[in-house]
N, C-alpha and C positions, 0 to 999 in steps of 0.2 A: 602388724608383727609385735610382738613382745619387745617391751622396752626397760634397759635396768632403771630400776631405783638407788637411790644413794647407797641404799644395804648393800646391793647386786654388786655396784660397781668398786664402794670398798673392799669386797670380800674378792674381787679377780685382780684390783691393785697388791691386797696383802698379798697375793698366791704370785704373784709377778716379781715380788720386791723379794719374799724366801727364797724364790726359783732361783733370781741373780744372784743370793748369796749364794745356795748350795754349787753352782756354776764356778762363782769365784772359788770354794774352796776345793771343789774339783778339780779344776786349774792347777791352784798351787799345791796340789798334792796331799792338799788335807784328808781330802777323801779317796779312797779307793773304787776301783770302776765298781768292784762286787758292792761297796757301802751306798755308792753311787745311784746301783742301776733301777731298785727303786724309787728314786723319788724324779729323774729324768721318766719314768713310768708313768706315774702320776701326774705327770705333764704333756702326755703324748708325747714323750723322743724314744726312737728308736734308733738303736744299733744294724742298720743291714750290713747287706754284701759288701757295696762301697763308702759309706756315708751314712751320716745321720736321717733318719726319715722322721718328719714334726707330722704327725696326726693335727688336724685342727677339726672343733665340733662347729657341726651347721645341726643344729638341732631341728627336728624333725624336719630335715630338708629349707628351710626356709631361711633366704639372704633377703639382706636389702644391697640396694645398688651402691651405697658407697661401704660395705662388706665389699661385695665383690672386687670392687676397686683397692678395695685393702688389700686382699688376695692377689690380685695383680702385680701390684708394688713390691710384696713378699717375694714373689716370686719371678720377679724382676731384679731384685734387689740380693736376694740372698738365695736364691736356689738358679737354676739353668734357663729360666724362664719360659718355667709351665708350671702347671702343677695336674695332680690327678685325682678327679671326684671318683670316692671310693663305692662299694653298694652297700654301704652305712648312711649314703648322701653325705659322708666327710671330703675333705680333701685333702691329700696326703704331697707335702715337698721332700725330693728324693733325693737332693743333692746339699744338705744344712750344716754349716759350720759346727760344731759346740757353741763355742764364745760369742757367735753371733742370737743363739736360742732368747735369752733374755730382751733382747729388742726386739725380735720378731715377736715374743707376749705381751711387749707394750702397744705392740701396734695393736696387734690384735684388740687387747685392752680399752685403745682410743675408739677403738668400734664398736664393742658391746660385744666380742669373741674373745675365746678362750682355746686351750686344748684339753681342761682337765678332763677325765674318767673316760681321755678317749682309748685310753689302753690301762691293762691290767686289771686284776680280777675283783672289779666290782662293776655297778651298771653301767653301762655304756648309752653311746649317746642313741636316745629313743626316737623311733622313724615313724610315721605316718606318711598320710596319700598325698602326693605329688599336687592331686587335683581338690586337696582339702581346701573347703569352702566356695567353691566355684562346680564340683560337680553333679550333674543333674539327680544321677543315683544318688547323691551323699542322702542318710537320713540326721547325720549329726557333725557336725562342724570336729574331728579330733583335735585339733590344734590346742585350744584351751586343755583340753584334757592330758596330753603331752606335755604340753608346759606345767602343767600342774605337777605331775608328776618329773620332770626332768627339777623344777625346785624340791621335793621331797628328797630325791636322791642323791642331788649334787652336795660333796662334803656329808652325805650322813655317816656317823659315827659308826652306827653298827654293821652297813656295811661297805665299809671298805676295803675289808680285806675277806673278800667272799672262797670260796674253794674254787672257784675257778669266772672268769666271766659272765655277766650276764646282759643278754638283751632283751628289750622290751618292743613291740610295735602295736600300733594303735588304728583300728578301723573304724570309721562312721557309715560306713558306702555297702552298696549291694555287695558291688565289686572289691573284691579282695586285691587290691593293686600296690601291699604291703606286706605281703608273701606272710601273713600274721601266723600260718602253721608253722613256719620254720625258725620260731622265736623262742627264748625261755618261758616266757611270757609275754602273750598276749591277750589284747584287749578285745573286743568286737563291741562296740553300740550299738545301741538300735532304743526304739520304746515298744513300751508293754501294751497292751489293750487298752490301758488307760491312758494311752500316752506319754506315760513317763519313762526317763531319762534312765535304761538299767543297762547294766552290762555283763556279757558275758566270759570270762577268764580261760583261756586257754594257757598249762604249763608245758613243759618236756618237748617241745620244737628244739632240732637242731639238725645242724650237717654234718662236717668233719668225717672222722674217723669211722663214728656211729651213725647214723642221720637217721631219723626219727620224724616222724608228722606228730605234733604237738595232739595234746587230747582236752577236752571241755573240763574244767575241775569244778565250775561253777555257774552257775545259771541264773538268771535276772536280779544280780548282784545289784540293786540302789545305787546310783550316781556318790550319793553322802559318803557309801562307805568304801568307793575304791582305794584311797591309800592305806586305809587299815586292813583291807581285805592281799592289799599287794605286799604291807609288810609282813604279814604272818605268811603267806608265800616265802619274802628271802628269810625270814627266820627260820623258817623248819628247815628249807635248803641249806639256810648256815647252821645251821643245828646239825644236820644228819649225811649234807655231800660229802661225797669223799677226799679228802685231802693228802690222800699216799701213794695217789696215783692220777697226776693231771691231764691223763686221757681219760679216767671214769669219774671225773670231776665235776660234768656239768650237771644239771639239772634233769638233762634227759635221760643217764643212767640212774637216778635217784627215781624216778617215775618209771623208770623199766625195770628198777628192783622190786619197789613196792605193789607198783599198778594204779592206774590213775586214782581209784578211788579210796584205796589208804592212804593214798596222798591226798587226795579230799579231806577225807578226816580227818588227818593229822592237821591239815591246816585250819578248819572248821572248829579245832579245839581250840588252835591259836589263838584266831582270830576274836574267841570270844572275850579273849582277854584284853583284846584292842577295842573293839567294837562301842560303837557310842562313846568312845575318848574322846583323846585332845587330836586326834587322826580325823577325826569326821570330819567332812568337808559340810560347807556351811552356802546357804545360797550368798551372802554378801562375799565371800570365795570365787566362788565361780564366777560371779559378775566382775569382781575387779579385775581378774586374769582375760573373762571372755571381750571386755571392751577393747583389748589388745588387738583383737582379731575379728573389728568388725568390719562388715563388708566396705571396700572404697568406694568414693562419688560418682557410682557407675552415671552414667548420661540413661536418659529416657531412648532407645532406639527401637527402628522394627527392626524385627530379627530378620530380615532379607534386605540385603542393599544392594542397588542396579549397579554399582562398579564393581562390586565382587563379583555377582554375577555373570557380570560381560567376562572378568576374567578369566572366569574359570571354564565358560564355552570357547573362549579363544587361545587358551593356554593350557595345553597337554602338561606340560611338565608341572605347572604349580596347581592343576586341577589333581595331578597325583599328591602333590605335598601335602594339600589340604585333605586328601583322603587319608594317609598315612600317618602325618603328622599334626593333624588342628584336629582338636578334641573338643564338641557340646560342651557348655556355660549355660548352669543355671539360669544366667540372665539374658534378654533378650538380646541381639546386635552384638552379642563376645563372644568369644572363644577362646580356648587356650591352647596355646603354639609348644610343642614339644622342639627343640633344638637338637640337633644328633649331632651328640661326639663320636659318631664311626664314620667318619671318610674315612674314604679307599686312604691306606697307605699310613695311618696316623692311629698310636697304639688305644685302644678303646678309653673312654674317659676323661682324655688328655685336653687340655685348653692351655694356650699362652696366654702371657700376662695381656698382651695386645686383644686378643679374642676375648679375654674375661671383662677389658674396659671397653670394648666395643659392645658386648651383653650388658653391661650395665647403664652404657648410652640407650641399645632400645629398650631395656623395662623401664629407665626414666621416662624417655618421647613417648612408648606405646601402654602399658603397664603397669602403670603408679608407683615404678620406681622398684618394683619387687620378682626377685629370681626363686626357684623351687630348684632342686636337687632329685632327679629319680634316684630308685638303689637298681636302677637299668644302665645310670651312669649316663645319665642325659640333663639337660639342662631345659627349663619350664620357664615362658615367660604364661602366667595364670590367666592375665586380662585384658585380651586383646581386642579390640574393634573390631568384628568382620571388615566394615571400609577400610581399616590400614590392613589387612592381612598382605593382599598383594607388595604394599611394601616393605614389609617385615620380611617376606620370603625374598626380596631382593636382597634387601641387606644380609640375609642370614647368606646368603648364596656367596656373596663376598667376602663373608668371613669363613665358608670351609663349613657351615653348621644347619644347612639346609638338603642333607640326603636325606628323601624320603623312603628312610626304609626304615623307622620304627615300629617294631615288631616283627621283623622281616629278621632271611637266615642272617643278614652283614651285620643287625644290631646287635650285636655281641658283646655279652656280658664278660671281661676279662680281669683278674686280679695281677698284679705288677711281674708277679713271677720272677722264676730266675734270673733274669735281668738284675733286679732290684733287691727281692725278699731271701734274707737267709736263710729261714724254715723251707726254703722251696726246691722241688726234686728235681725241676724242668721247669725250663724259659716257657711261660704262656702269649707275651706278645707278638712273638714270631709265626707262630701257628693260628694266631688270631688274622693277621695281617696276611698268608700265606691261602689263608680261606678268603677272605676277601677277594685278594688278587681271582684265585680262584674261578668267584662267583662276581664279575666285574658287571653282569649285565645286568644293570638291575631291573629292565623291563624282565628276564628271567625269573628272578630274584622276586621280584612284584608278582608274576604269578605262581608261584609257588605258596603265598599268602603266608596266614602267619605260622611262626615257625622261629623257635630262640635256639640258641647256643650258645654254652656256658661254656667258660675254660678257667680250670683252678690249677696253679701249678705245683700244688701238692693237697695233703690229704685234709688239712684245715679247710679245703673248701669257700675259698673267701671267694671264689666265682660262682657262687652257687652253682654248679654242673650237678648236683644230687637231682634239679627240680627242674631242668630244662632238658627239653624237647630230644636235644641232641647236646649231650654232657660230657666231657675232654676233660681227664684228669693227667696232670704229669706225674708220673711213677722212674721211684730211681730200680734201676734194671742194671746189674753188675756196674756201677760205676755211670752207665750211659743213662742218656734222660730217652724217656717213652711213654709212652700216652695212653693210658685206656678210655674207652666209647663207652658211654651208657645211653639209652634210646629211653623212649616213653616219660621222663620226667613233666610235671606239668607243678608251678608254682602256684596255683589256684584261682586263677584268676576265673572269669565268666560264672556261669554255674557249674563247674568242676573244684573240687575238691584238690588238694595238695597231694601228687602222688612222685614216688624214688624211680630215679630209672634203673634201667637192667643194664646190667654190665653186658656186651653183647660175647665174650670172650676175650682171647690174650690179645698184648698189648701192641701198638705200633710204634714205629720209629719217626721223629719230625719228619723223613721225607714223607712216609706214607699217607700223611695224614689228608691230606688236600683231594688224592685219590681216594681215601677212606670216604669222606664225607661226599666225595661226589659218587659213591658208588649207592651211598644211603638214599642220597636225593634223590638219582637214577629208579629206584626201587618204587621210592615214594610214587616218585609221579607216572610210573605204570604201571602200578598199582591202586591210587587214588580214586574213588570216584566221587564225581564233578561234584566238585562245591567241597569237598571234605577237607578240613587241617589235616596236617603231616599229624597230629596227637590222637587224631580220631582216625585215620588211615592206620595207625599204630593200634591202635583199640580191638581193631577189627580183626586185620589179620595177623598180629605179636611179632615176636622180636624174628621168629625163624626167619622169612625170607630176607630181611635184610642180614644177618647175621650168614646167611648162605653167600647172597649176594659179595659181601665183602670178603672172604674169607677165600673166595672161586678166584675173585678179581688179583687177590694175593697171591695165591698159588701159581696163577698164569704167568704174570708176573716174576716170580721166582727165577 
């Protein structure tokens, strides 16, 4: 993992030492909340419903274990003791003093974390593959190139104050497991016929309000010239977004006015003004960032060990885990362990301070010490022994973080919602949880195969529901909170492409919902034939039977 330098760390002490002054003069009145609210912004705090919320950046998903143990303390300490990985792979504490903010950025500080640019409209923190550097598919390690790019952006001048936020995600892999269509920009690697290092620039991804599937604006783009090619990107956006209306603000209505390929051009003119600068990246670059991220002291194994094996002919339940949850390692004899933050009963995402030092005890023992971040809102130990799996899945089992049902309907994608978020029209964790209960069986639930469901509790879309399978958006309805269904979304992963779901019709009420989704399941699976996803089930016969299905089930009901 990337480690600061004296530069690094000076420049997140000065941002620490301004923080507590503007805190102080906050405090005594010097400032007002309006003169206030940006530069608490600039530090990741927010104002919610009840309490301050601290945004903190885990850049491209990737902790070490005494991070996480930092995280812990924080959240022992000055929040309610938990905290919640966001589908930025940040983690967000719900419950934060003001006056306490400036010691929690010191802590952070003493770890080599921050919260800056995790809010407000400039780049935001950049996400790559969970399973970066360990996956079979990878053809290019993104981590160095993330970083690379997260030092370009962090404090650049010109943009800081962009027309609206922006995100970046970064892929090396077959698989798209970085939802990279649903980005301002993204990245995709791969090599060319000669085997070099190019990459291809996808802009105008986005969800919210509009939601949009990103389009190609450039094609076997040179490794040298990604940040000159990505700054003439946020230049013509800060050039030409709109600023008078911060729902047609982002990136993706500027691409939907133009069309991607005068958006090409315009940036093609840009960029030639950057091009071959002081922006090109250089190979003694790339090595000093890539030696950050090279592979740990794996041991020499065969890739099959007779006590895993015993175990997993004698144990149903952790021969499921390992199917659901332990994901192929490029390397022989490892694997890497997906953790789920969805048990029954406990709001999606959520980890106590105790569970988060308990994760950072087995990536020490099992994992060389290192934790990942899904934007699934799971937690990744990367490199694990087939021989310790079985005991991994014990321990997980004791800490609440061993249901295997990743990828399954109960893995649910949920953003904090009414609870928590003041933009938000309806509580999303209660409906998260109520589905759950629902769907308790999970040998059910296991055969049903894979199959996501997203819950946003409003139109910003931070649950991504635009892209999932079965997508719950909370809508305010005369004062009352209520729900609409979208079906068919698919975030891109395998070989499928990023597709929006259908709105299936008008909206339901929190009670309905639990019936709703079990009226949809019901459809699915006498409908399905054998072997098919709930997405490809969808494909075949469209939205009408289920949209009949549920709408019959209402009425009887009545």
């Amino acid at each position: 993992m990337y480690q600061y330098d004296q530069i690094d760390q000076r420049i997140v002490d000065e941002r620490v030492a301004q923080y507590a002054d503007q805190i102080r003069r906050r405090l005594s009145g010097e400032l007002s909340e309006e003169e206030f609210r940006p530069l608490r912004l600039q530090n990741g705090l927010y104002l919610q419903r009840h309490a301050y919320m601290h945004r903190i950046a885990i850049p491209y998903g990737n902790l070490r274990s005494d991070q996480l143990r930092m995280l812990a303390t924080i959240a022992r300490e000055h929040d309610r003791g938990y905290g919640h990985f966001s589908t930025r792979t940040n983690i967000q504490f719900n419950w934060i003093k003001l006056e306490e903010t400036p010691e929690i950025l010191r802590k952070l500080a003493s770890v080599q974390m921050h919260a800056i640019q995790t809010s407000g409209n400039c780049i935001r923190n950049i996400t790559a593959d969970q399973f970066a550097g360990v996956a079979p598919d990878e053809v290019i390690d993104p981590r160095p190139w993330a970083e690379i790019l997260r030092q370009w952006s962090t404090f650049h001048p010109e943009f800081a104050w962009l027309p609206r936020k922006f995100k970046i995600a970064v892929n090396g892999s077959v698989e798209d497991r970085v939802a990279v269509q649903i980005h301002d920009l993204g990245v995709y690697l791969r090599k060319n016929a000669q085997g070099e290092v190019v990459a291809d620039i996808l802009a105008g991804g986005g969800l919210g309000r509009t939601p949009i599937i990103g389009a190609i604006i450039k094609r076997d783009l040179p490794w040298q010239h990604l940040i000159a090619y990505c700054e003439a990107v946020l230049r013509v956006y800060n050039r030409y977004g709109r600023r008078d209306n911060m729902y047609k603000a982002r990136i993706k209505i500027l691409v939907k006015a133009l069309s991607p390929e005068k958006l090409s051009k315009q940036i093609e003119e840009e960029w030639q003004h950057l091009k071959d600068g002081p922006s090109t990246l250089t190979q003694e670059e790339l090595d000093r960032v890539s030696k950050f991220f090279a592979p740990p002291a794996y041991e020499k194994l065969a890739d099959t060990d007779a006590s895993y094996e015993k175990h997993l002919i004698e144990s149903k339940p952790f021969a499921r885990w390992i199917e659901r949850n332990v994901h192929p390692h490029k390397v022989p004899g490892y694997a890497s362990v997906t953790l789920s933050l969805k048990p029954q009963h406990i709001a999606p995402g959520d980890a106590t301070d105790k569970q988060m030092d308990d994760v950072a005890d087995l990536a020490d023992e099992f994992s060389f010490g290192e934790i990942r971040v899904s934007h699934e809102q799971n937690l990744i130990l990367a490199n694990v022994k087939k021989h310790d799996l079985y005991t991994v899945w014990e321990r997980a089992k004791a800490l609440g973080f061993a249901t295997s049902n990743i990828g399954l309907l109960t893995d649910i994608i949920s953003c904090p919602g009414g609870d928590f978020c003041s933009l938000a029209n309806a509580k999303s964790i209660p409906i998260a949880l109520a589905i759950q209960d629902r769907f308790n069986d999970l040998d059910y639930v296991y055969d049903l195969g894979d199959l996501s469901l997203n819950i946003s509790g409003c139109i910003n879309a931070c649950g991504h529901h635009h892209v999932s399978n079965i997508g719950i958006l909370g809508v305010d309805k005369d004062g009352s909170e209520w729900y609409q269904v979208t079906l068919g979304g698919e975030q891109g992963s395998g070989d499928m492409g990023a597709h929006l779901g259908r709105v299936i019709g008008p909206s339901f009420s929190a009670e309905e919902m639990p019936d709703v989704i079990s009226q949809v399941i019901d459809t699915f699976v006498e409908r399905r034939i054998e072997g098919e996803r709930f997405i490809e089930t969808f494909g075949r016969i469209g939205i009408a039977p289920f949209k009949e299905r549920v709408y019959a089930s209402r009425q009887a009901h009545a």
